[in-house]
N, C-alpha and C positions, 0 to 999 in steps of 0.2 A: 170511614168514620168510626172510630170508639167511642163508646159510649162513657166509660167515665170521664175520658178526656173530654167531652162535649159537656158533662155534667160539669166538671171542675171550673171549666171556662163560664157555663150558666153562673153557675153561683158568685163566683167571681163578678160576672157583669153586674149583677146584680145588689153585691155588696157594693160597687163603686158607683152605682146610681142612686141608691139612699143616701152614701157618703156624699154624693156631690146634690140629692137634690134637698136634703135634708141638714143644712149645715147647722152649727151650734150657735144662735146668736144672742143667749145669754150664759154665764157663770154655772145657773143649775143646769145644763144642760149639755155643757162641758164633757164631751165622752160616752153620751151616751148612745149613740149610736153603735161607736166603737163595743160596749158594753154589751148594746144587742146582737151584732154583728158575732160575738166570742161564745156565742150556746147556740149552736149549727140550729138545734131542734126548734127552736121559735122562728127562725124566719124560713128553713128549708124542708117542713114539715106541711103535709096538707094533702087533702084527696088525691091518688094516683088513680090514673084511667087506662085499660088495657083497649088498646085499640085492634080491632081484627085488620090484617092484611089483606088486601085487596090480591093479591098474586097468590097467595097462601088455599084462600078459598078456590084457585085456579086449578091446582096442584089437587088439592082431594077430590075434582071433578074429573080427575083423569086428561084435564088438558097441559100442556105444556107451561111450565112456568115462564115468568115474562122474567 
């Protein structure tokens, strides 16, 4: 698993679930999704979390990594 390939594919999914659950059903409203969808930083922007590894802490104990 790569990570940006898994990242590109996230994003993706997830611009084509606004798209579909958010459709345009008046005039003024026309594109704007699309609109939000074209500035990465408004919808792919937000708290990142660093999670500790479970095997990682295995490894600085001197036991065999899984």
């Amino acid at each position: 698993m790569q990570p940006l390939i898994v990242s590109q594919q996230i994003a993706q999914g997830v611009a084509d679930f606004l798209r579909a659950a958010f459709p345009a059903t008046t005039p003024g409203f026309d594109g704007l999704i699309q609109r939000f969808l074209a500035e990465r930083k408004r919808v792919f922007q937000g708290p990142y979390l660093t999670l500790p590894l479970p095997f990682r802490k295995q490894a600085d104990r001197g036991l065999p990594a899984l």
